[in-house]
N, C-alpha and C positions, 0 to 999 in steps of 0.2 A: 504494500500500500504506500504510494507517495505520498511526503507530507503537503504541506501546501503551498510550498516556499520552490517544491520541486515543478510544481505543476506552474506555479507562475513562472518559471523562470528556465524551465527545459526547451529545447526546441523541438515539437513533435506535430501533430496533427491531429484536425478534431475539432472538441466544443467544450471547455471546461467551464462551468458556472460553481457558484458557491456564494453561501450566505454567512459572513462574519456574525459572531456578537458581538452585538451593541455594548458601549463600556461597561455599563454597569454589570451586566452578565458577565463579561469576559471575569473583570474585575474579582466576582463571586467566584467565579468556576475556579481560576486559579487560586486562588483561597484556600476552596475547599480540597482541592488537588495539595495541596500543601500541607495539610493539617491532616490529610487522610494518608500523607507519607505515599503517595501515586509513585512508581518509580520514575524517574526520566521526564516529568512533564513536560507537552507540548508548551514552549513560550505562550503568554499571554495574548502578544498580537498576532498568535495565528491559528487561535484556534475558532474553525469555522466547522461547517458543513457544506460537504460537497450534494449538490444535487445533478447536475448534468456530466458524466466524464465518456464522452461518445469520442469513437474514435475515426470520425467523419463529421465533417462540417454537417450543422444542418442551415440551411438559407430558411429563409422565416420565422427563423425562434425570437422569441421577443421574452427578455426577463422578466419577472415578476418585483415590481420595486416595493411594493407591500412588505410589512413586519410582520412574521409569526412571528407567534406566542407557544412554548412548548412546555406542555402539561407535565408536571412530575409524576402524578401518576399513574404515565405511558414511560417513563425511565426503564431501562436497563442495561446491569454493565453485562461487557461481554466484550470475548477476542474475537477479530475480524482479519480478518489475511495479519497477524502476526501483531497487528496494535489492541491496544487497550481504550475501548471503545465506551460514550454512553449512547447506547440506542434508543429510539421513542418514536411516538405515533406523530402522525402531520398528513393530516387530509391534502392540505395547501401543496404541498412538498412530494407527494405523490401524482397529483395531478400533474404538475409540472414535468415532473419525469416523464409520464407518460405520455403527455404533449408533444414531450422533444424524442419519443421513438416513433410517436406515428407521424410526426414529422422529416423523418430520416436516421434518427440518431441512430449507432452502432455502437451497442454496451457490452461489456465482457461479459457482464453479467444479468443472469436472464429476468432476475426480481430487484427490487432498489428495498432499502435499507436505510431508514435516514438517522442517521450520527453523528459523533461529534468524536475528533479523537483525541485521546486526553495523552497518550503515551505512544509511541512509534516503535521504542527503545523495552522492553517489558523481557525481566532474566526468568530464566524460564523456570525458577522455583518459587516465581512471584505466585501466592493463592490470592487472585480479584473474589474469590464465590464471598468472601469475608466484606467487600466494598459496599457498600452500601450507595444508592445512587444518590446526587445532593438534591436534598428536601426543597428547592424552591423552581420557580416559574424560570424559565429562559426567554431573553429576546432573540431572534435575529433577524436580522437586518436585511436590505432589501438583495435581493438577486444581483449578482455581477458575475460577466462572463470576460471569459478569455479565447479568443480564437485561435487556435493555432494551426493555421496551413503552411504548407511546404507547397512550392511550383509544381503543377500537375495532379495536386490532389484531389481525388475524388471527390465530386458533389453528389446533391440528391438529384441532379437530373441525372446523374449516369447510374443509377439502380432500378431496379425491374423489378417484376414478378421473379420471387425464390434467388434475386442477386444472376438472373441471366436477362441476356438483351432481349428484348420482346421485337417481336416483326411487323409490319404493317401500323408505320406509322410511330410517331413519339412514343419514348419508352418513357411507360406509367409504373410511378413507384408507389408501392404497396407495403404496410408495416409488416415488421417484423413481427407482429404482437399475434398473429394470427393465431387460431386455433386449428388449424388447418382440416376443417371439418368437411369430406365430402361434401358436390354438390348435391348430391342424389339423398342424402340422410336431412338436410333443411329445410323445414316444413315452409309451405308456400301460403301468403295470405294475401287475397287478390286486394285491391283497391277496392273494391264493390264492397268486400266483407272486412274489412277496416275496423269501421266502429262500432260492428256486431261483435267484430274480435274481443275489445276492448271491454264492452259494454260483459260479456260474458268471463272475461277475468275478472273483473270486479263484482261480478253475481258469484264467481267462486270465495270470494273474500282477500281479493290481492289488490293492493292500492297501484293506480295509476296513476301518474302526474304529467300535465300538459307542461312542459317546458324547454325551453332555449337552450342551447348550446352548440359550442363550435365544433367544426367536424374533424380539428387533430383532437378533440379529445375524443372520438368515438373509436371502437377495437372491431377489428375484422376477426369475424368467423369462420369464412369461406375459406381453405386454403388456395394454395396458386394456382392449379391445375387448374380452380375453377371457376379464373378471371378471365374474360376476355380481353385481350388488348383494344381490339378495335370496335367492341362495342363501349368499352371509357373512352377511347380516343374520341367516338364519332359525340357521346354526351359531352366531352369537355368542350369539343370546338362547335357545339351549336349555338344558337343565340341565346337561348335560355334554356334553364336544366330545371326539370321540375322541382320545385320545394316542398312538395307534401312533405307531414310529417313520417319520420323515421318509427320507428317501434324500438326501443333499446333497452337492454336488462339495467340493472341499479348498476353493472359492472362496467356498464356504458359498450356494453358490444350490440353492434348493428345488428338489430332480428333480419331484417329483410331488406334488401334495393342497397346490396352493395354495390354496385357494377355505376347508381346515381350516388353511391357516397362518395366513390373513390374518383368520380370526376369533378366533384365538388372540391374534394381533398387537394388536388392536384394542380386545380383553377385557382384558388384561394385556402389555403388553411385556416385564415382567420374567418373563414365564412360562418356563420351561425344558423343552423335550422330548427326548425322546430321537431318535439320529439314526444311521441307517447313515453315516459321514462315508467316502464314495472318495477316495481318493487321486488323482484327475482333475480340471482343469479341468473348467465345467462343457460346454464344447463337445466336448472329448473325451468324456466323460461320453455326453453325445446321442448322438453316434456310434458308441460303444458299447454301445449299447443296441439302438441299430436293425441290433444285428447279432445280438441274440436271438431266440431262435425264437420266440418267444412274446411278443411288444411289437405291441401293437397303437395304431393309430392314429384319433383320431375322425375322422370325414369333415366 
């Protein structure tokens, strides 16, 4: 795990963002790192959280200048690739993450983690299980990135479906978040039956919500097999792409009309639509559906 001094200051390629704490936090944490005997602490001025370390540009990402606020009791210590970590909850801090993968990012790793790291340097008969995490609120501060490209480095226009070049026409980049779910297993719900759909989740007792949101934050189900290139191509370059609402689990994955998300995606990331949002995973979600009378499936 690099510290933060390495990330600022290496020359490599990508997208590193990170959130310092604000003084007064900084101030406590080392404090408390001091009095609790941490071995090796990380200096005062650098102790942050990374949230974005992609190892490809992504074009479109936009920081988040906003303050979280980090709950103590989502705290815990724990070792992470070899440092001495405190880890916690952050809605904030996960959506973002996940912003900048269905916007192109490229992470080593497949799930994000948000931390803070207290020690780099940890002798390996040090016992943390005895640490306790420190009893108060954390700030930090707003999102800053760092870019780092090298001459010829890859963007998100040169990614494809499954990371190959797609044919007939611009190659349309697709997140890696996928589920890669056959298209033959994803239940089908026409437009006509929409709001019979809906109207019949909530007779089962599952809350709906009519709501907005941008299309990098939505997650692909479909895997790649089961995109067409040039039916996204032929939606992105038309004059208008229809905006009906999307159907989405609470996990934010597209129930249905990937093929009009992922031209939307591609058009504008920041674009916004509207969304039936279920209160379901989205695996519940599928399950759910294939128990309506009217969900049909392509062969």
């Amino acid at each position: 795990m690099k510290t933060y001094l390495q990330f600022i200051t290496e020359s490599s390629s990508g997208l590193y963002t990170f959130r310092r704490l604000n003084q007064q936090s900084s101030e406590f944490l080392y404090e408390w790192m001091k009095e609790n005997r941490v071995p090796n602490p990380s200096p005062m001025n650098e102790l942050h959280c990374t949230v974005i370390c992609s190892e490809v540009e992504i074009p479109g990402y936009t920081v988040d200048p906003a303050l979280v606020m980090l709950n103590p009791a989502t705290y815990k210590i724990a070792i992470m690739n070899e440092a001495l970590v405190v880890q916690f909850k952050s809605d904030p801090l996960v959506e973002q993450w996940q912003k900048a993968m269905n916007l192109g990012g490229k992470s080593k790793f497949p799930t994000f983690i948000p931390h803070i790291s207290l020690s780099y340097k940890v002798p390996e008969d040090y016992d943390y299980t005895e640490l306790k995490p420190p009893p108060t609120f954390l700030v930090l501060q707003g999102e800053e990135s760092k870019v780092m490209a090298e001459p010829g480095q890859t963007s998100i226009n040169e990614y494809s479906v499954g990371d190959m070049t797609l044919g007939g026409g611009p190659k349309i980049y697709v997140p890696q978040t996928s589920l890669n779910m056959p298209r033959e297993q994803m239940p089908q719900i026409t437009q006509a039956n929409t709001m019979e759909f809906i109207d019949w989740l909530e007779g089962q007792g599952i809350t709906v919500q009519f709501v907005a949101m941008p299309v990098a934050l939505l997650r692909c189900v479909q895997g790649a097999d089961a995109v067409d290139p040039k039916k996204v191509t032929a939606l992105q370059n038309s004059q208008t792409i229809s905006t009906k609402p999307f159907i989405v689990s609470k996990d934010n994955y597209v129930f249905d009309g990937h093929h009009r998300w992922l031209a939307l995606l591609n058009r504008d990331p920041h674009f916004s639509v509207d969304t039936y949002r279920v209160n379901l995973p989205i695996r519940d979600l599928l399950d759910m559906a294939g128990k309506y009378s009217k969900t049909m499936y392509v062969s």
